[in-house]
N, C-alpha and C positions, 0 to 999 in steps of 0.2 A: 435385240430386245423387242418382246411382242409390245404391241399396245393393248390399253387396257379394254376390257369389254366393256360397251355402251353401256353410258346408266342415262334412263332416262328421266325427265319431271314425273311419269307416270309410275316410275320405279321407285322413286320415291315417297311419292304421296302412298302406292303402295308398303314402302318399309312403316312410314308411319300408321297409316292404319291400321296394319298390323299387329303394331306397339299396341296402340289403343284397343285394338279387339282384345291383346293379350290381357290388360290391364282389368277390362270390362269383365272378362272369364274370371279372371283370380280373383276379383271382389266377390263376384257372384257364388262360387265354390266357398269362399271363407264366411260368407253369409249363408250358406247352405248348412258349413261344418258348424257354425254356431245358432242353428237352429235342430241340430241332433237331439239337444238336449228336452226341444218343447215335445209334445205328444200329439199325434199318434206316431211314435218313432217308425213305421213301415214307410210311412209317408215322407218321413224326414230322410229315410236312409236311401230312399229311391230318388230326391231332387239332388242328394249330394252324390250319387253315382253320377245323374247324368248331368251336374253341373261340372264334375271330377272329367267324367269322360271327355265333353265336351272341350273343356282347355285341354286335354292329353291330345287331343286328334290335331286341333288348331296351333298347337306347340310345335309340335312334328312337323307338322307343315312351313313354319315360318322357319325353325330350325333348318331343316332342309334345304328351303329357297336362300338360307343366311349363307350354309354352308357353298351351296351349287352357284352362287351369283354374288353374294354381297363381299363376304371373305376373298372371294381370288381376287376382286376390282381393288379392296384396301391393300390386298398383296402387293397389287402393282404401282402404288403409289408409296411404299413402302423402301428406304434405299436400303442395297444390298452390303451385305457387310464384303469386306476385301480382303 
């Protein structure tokens, strides 16, 4: 049986802030969508692109480092079935 790969306190405070940037983006985007409605809509459809884009890049990202780091560490604390 491997051991598990290092997590560290800085890995953590990383997962968490992560959370919290995620949080930060999806408020920002849902205030973005709910200002489509005021005028001058060019201006409203251009803050919610790059409010949109903005958590789609940052999602990815955290997604990815979940996938490649965090998941295989919960793997291996996980017992194996028999």
């Amino acid at each position: 049986m491997s051991s598990p790969p290092p997590f560290t306190r800085e890995d953590f405070e990383r997962l968490l802030a992560d959370q919290q940037q995620l949080i930060e983006l999806m408020n920002q985007l849902e205030y973005q969508m709910y200002r489509l409605g005021e005028l001058p809509p060019d201006e409203r459809v251009t803050d919610c692109q790059q409010a949109g884009g903005t958590l789609i890049g940052v999602l990815r990202g955290v997604l990815f480092r979940n996938d490649q780091h965090i998941f295989p560490l919960l793997d291996t604390l996980l017992p194996r079935d028999q």
